[in-house]
N, C-alpha and C positions, 0 to 999 in steps of 0.2 A: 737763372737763379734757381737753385735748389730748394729753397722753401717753398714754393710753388708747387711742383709737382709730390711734395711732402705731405701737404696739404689734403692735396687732391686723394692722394694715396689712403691716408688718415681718415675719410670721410667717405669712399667710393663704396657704395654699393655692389651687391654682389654681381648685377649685369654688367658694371664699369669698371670690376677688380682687375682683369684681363689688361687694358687699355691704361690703367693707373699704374701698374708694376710693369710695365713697359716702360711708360714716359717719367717715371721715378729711377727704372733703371738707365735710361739716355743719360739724364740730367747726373745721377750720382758720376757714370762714367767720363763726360765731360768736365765734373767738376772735380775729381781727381788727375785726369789727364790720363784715361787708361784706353788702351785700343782696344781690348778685350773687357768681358765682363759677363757673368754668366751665375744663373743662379740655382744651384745646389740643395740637393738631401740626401742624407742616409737611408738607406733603405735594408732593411736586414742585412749590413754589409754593404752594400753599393753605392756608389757612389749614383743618383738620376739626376740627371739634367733637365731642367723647367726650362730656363729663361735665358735668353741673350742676347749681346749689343756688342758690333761690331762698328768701331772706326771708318774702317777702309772696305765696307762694302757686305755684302749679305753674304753669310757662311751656313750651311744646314748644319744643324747638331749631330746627325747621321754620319757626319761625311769628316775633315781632316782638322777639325778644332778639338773635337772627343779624343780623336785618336793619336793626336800629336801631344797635346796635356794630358798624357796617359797618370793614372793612379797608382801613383810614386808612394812608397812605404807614409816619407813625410807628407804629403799631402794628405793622405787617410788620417790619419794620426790628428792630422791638423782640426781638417773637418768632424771628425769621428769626437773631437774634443769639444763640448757644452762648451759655450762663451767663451770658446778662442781665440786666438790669433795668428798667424806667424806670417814671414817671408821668405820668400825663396828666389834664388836666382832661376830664370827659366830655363836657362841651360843644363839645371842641376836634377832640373824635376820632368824631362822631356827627352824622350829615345829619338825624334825626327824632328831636330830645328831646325826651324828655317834660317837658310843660308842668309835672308836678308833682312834678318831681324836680330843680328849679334847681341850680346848686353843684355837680355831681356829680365824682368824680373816679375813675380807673381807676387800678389799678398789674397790671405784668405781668412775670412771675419766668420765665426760661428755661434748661435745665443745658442741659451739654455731652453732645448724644444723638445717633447718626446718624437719629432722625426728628423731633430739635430741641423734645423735650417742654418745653410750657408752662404756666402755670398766670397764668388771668387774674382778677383781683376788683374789683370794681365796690361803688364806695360809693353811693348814688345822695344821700347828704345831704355829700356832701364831708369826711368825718370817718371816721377809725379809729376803734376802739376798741384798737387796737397797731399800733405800727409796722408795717406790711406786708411788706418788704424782706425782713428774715429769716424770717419764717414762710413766706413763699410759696417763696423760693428753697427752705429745708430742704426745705418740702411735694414739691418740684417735683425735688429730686434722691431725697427717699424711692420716690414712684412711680416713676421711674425706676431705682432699685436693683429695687424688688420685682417689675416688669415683668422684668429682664433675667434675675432669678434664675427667677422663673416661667417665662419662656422659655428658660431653658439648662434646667429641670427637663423643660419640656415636650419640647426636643428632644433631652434624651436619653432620655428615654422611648421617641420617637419611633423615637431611632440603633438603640434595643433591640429595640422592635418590626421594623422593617426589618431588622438581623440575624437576628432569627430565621426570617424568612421570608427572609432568606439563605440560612438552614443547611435548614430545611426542603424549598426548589429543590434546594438541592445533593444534598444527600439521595435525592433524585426520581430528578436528572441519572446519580448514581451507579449506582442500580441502571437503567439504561438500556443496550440494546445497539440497535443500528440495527434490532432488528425491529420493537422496540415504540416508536421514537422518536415515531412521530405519535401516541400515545396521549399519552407522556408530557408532548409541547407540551401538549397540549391540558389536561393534567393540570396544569401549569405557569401556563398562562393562567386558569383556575380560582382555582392559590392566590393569582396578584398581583390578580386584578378583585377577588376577594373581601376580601382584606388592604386593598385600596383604596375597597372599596365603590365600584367605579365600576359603570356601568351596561352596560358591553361593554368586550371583550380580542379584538384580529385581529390576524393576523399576513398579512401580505399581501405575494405572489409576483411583483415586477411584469418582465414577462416581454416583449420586441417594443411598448413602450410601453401594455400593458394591464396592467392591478390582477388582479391572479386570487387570491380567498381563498384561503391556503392550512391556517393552523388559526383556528378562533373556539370564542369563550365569550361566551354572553349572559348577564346577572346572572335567575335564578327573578321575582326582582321587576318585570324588566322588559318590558312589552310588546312591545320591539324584536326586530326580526331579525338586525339588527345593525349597523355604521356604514355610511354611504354609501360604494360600490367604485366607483372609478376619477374623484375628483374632488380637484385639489390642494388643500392647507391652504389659505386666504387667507390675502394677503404674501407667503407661499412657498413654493415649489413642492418636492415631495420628491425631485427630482434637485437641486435646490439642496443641502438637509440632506442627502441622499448623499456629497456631493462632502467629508463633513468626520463622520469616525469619533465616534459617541455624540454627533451633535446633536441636540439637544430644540426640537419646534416647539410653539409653542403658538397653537392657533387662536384668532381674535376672538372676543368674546363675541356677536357679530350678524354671522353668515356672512352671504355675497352671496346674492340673493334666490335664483339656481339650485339653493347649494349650504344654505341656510337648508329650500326646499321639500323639497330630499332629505331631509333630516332629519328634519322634521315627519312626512313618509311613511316613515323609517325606522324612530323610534321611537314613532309611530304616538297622537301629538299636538305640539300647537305646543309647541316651545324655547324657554323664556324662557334662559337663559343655555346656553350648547353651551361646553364646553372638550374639546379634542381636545389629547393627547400622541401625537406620532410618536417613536419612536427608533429610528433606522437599523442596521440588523442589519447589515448589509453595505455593500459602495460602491452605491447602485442597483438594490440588486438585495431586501432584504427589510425590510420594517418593522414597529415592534411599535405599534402605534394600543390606544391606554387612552382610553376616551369616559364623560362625565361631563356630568350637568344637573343638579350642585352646586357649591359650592367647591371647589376644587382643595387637596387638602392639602398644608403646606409641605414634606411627606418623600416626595410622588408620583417627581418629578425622580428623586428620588436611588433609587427602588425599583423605579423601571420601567428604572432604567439600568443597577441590577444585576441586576436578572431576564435584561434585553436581551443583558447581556453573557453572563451564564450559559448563555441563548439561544446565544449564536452559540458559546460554546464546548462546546456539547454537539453544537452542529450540526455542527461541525468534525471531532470526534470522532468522531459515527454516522456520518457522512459517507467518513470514512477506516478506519473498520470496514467499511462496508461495500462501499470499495475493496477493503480486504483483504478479505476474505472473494469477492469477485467473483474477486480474483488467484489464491487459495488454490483456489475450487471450479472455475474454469476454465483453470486455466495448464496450459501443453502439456506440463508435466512433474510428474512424480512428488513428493506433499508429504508430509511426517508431521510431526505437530509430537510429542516425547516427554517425562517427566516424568527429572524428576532420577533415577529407580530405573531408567529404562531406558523406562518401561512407552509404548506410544502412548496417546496423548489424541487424536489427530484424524489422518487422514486424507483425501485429497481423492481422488477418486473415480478419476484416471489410476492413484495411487498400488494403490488397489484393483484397477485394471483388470489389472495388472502382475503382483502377485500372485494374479489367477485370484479373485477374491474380487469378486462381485458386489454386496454393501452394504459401502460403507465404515468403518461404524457398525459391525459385527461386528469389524472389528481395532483396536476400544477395549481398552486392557487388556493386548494381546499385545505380544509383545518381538521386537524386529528380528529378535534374532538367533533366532530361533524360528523365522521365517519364511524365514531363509536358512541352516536348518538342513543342513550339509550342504557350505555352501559353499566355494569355491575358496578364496577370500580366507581368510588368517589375520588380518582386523582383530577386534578386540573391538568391536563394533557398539552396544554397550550403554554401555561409557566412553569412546570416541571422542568430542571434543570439535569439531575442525576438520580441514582437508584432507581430499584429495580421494582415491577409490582405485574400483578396479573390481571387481565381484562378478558369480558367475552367478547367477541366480533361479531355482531348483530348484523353486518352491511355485507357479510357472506351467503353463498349461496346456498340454499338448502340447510341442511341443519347446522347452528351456528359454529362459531370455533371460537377457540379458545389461544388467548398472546401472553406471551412475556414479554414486557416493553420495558426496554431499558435504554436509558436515553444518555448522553454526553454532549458537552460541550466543545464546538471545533473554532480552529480560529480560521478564514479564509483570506483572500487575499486582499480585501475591500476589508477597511478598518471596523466594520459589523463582524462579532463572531455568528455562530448555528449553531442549532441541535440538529448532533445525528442519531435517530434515533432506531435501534435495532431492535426488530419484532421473532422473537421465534415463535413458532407455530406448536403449541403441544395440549391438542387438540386428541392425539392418540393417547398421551400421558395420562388427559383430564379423563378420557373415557375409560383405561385399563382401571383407574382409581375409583371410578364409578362404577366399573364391573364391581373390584373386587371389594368395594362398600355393598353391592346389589348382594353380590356371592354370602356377606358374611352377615346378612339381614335376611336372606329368604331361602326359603327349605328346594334344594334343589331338583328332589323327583315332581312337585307340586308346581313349584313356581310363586308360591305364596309367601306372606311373611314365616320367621322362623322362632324361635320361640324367644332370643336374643330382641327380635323386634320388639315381640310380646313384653318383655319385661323394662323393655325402653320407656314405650307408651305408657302402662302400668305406671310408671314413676314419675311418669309425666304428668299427669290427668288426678283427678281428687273426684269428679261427678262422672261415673259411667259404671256399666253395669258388665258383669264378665261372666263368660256363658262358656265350659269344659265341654265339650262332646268325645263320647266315646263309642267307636264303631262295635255293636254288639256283634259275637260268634265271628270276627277280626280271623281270629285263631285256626277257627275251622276251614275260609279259605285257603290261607297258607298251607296250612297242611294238607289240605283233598288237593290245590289246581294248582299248587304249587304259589312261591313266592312275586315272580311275574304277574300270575295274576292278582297277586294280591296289591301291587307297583299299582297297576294299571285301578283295581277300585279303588284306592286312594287319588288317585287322581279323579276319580269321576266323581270321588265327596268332595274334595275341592271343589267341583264346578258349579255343584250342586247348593255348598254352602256360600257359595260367594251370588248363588241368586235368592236365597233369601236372607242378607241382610238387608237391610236398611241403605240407602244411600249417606255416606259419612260414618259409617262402622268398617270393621274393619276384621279380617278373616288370616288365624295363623295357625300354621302345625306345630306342635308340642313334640312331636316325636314319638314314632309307633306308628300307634293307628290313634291320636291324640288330637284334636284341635279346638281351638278356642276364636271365641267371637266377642270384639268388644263393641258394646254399645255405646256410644260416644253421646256426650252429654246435647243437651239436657237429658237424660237418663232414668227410667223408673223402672221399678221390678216388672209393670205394666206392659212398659217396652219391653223387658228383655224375657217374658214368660210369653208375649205375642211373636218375637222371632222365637224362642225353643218349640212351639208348639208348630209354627212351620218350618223347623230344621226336621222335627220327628217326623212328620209327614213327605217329606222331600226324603230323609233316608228309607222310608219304608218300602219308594219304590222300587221295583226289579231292576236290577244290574246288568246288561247283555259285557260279560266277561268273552269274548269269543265266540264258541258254540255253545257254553253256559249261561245262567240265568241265574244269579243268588239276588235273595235280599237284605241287606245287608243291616240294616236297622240299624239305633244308635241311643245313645242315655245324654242326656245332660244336667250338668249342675250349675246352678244359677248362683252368682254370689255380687252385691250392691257395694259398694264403696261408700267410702264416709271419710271425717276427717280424722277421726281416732285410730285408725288402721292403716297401715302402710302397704304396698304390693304384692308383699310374702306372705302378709295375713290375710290379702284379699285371697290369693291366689289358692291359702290353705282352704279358706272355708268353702271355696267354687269346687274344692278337690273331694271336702263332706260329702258335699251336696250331690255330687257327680258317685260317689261310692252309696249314697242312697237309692237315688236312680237306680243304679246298677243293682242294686239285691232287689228291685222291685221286679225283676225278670228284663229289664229293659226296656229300649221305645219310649221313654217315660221320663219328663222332666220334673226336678223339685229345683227347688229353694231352698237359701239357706234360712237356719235361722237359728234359736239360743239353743234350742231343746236338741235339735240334730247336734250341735256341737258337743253337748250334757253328755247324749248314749253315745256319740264316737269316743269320746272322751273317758266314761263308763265302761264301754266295749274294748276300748285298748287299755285301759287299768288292769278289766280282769284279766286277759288277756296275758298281760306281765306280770302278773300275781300267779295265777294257774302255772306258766313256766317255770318264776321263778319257786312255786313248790313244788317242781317234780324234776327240780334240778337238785334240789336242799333235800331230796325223801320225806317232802313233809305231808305225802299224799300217799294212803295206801290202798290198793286193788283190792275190791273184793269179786270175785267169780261167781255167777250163779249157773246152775247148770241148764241145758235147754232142750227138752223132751218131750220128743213128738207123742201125741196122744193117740196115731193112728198106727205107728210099729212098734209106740214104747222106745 
């Protein structure tokens, strides 16, 4: 019965497909009445022989059944035709019939397949025992159902196995950081040789036109050392399959004799069949070679191309970790990265050099603001998300330093973002700016305040008392020992004046040979005529100038502040006071007060009146003559 092994057929498993198209092919041939019967494909043009069933005894398909039903125009034609049909007399379609099989006739049934499956039967007495037409065509679309469902069984088997050794890579990939990446290639080429049973996995560097291994796997099974380095695929060369992201080369099954010998010496006997898979990691620059001396499986392609591509996306990765991490451990500036609570996770080693902390690993754990305990800044260091602000670094060594912290927000790979927070060091900045504040406040031969200071404080202060000194006969040294030494006793008044003020007063050059002392409050005339009376005594004493000796002595003028005068009128009347002094012969302090103001005021009237009459001719000369009494 035919339905039976239909059945069977319909239903078989892919271990029992072999065994079911067999005893489906008996049954069809018995049940047409055919001696022959054999089952057919197209193959680019050819006719290939699967399957056959002989009447009268076992025939090889090698041997005089291929060769005597030779591939007759009509027979191609027949089979080569989706869902056809014809008949032919055997005689018609056969160069050597047998003598004892006169009458003979063929029919040949084809469905609609992309490999053009057919089914031929051969009567050899010219007679059915059934119509042929519909048996062979149903026969001939059954095997082609049970082939296709077999093969969609088999390739998703296949999709499932290749996923899993999808998620397995990934897996690998994931826990991977750039330190262990060469392990984990290699770890990588391991699972795809092995999933593939191939005989060797390289990945190969080609660098200045050389191949340079850079990871391999040899299969335990196999005697090889591993594929031939530095010879292209035959047909193509791998800057060709460079030039085009995830091409797949497939090499000849009979390399050129150079690249055939490598082989043999590779895998360390003769190749009857070599298949090489390259897939390009990069443009030119890496490739994954999967080597085989078996059949290539039909889910290789698709598993070395997801390996390949996992490849280049882990390389990519380790790659720009361990950019980062080179930026991180070497950048010229100060790193922390920190946890949502505050706490640091990592530091790079300026950042420790900053804070006086020689391992950077020891400020895991600690909190910014811990380490800038102390500091200037009122930011909150801990919830600060962005912008920029200045702080001093108190927890440095020696004298402290100075940061610009500037903080951002990172996302990492744990659903918790960080702050990384970058510290620059301008510690030199802070000090050039302090020089050139120090520079533009204090008189540079002295070292003392400069008269800029002077009028700072003055405008600052409302209670304190201001004392002008002026170095008498100044003039004289310059001129006799020259200017140097005149450098140098200006310097020794400084040292001089800055030991008799007051502790909280305060000592500045005016310029010349000029300085002033302020008495800082609480302040009385009391105070400030008890330091003038020991400034006069302090300059009186002798000067050693070199091999010289001068005294240099000194005037001052005393002038009180109040609330009705501002710093220009303190500073005129300390200047009276100081031009009193001075016509006293010097060494000599006054005080201000109304009546000095009255005669300078008086003095500089007439003063401007006398010029301006003898600019106007409103003054006339009279001559007297002046005549010695002892020659006449």
């Amino acid at each position: 019965m035919l339905w039976m092994p239909v059945l069977q057929l319909a239903q078989a498993s892919i271990e029992d497909l072999d065994v079911a198209e067999r005893e489906a092919l008996y049954a069809l041939a018995e049940h047409i009445g055919a001696s022959r019967l054999g089952l057919w494909r197209m193959d680019l043009g050819t006719m290939m022989f699967e399957e056959f069933y002989l009447a009268d005894g076992p025939l090889e398909p090698s041997t005089d059944w291929r060769s005597r039903v030779k591939a007759s125009n009509e027979i191609i034609d027949a089979i080569s035709q989706g869902g056809g049909y014809a008949e032919f007399d055997l005689e018609a379609v056969t160069e050597q019939l047998p003598t004892d099989h006169p009458g003979g006739a063929m029919a040949v049934a084809t469905v609609e397949a992309e490999d053009l499956l057919g089914i031929v039967a051969i009567s050899t007495t010219g007679k059915w025992g059934q119509r042929p037409e519909a048996p062979l065509r149903g026969m001939a679309s059954l095997f082609r159902h049970s082939r296709r469902r077999l093969a969609a069984e088999l390739d998703l088997a296949d999709r499932r196995r290749v996923d899993d050794l999808f998620l397995e890579v990934a897996d690998v990939c994931l826990a991977t950081t750039h330190v262990n990446a060469g392990d984990t290639t290699t770890e990588i080429c391991r699972l795809l040789g092995e999933f593939l049973e191939a005989e060797g996995v390289v990945i190969r560097r080609f660098a200045a036109g050389q191949a340079v291994v850079d990871t391999k796997w040899i299969s335990s099974a196999s005697s090889a050392v591993g594929p031939p380095i530095g010879h292209s695929v035959p047909g193509q060369s791998i800057s060709t399959a460079a030039s085009s992201d995830h091409f797949i080369i497939s090499a000849e099954d009979s390399p050129n004799p150079i690249f055939r010998a490598e082989m043999d010496k590779t895998w360390g006997g003769a190749v009857d069949a070599y298949v090489q898979l390259i897939h390009v990691l990069g443009r030119g620059v890496d490739t994954l070679n999967v080597s085989y001396r078996k059949p290539l499986p039909n889910f290789a392609p698709e598993a070395i191309s997801g390996v390949a591509s996992q490849l280049g996306l882990l390389r990519g990765r380790t790659e720009a970790e361990q950019y980062a991490e080179a930026a991180f451990t070497d950048a010229p500036v100060g790193i922390v990265l920190r946890g949502r609570e505050g706490e640091i996770l990592r530091a790079n080693p300026v950042f420790a050099d900053l804070f006086g902390v020689l391992n950077s690993e020891s400020l895991e754990n600690a909190r910014l603001s811990e380490l800038l305990e102390g500091s200037d800044s009122d930011h909150d260091f801990d919830s600060l998300i962005d912008g920029a602000f200045e702080a001093r670094i108190h927890n440095s060594p020696g004298h402290p330093k100075w940061g610009v912290f500037e903080t951002v927000e990172v996302e990492l790979r744990s659903p918790d973002s960080a702050w990384l927070t970058y510290v620059t060091d301008i510690t030199g900045q802070r000090r050039a700016e302090e020089m050139l504040r120090y520079d533009a406040s204090h008189d540079e031969l002295t070292g003392i305040p400069n008269r800029r200071a002077l009028m700072r404080v003055l405008a600052d202060s409302t209670d304190l008392c201001l004392l002008l000194i002026d170095l008498d006969r100044f003039k004289l040294v310059n001129d006799s020992l020259g200017h140097d030494r005149g450098d140098e006793l200006l310097r020794i008044v400084a040292d001089r004046l800055r030991l008799a003020i007051r502790p909280g007063d305060q000592v500045f050059r005016q310029g010349g040979d000029e300085f002033a002392i302020v008495v800082s409050a609480p302040a009385t005339l009391a105070d400030a005529k008890s330091v003038a009376s020991r400034l006069c005594d302090l300059l009186k004493e002798p000067a050693l100038l070199g091999p010289h000796t001068v005294y240099p002595g000194g005037s001052v003028g005393i002038a009180a502040s109040s609330e009705d005068i501002d710093s220009s009128e303190l500073l005129r009347r300390a200047d009276i006071a100081l031009y009193r002094a001075k016509s006293l012969g010097g060494s000599a302090a006054v005080t201000f007060d109304e009546a000095l103001s009255e005669e300078f005021l008086h003095r500089a009237g007439t003063e401007a009146e006398l010029r301006g009459a003898l600019a106007e001719n409103r003054i006339i000369a009279h001559f007297q003559p002046e005549i010695s009494l002892v020659d006449g």
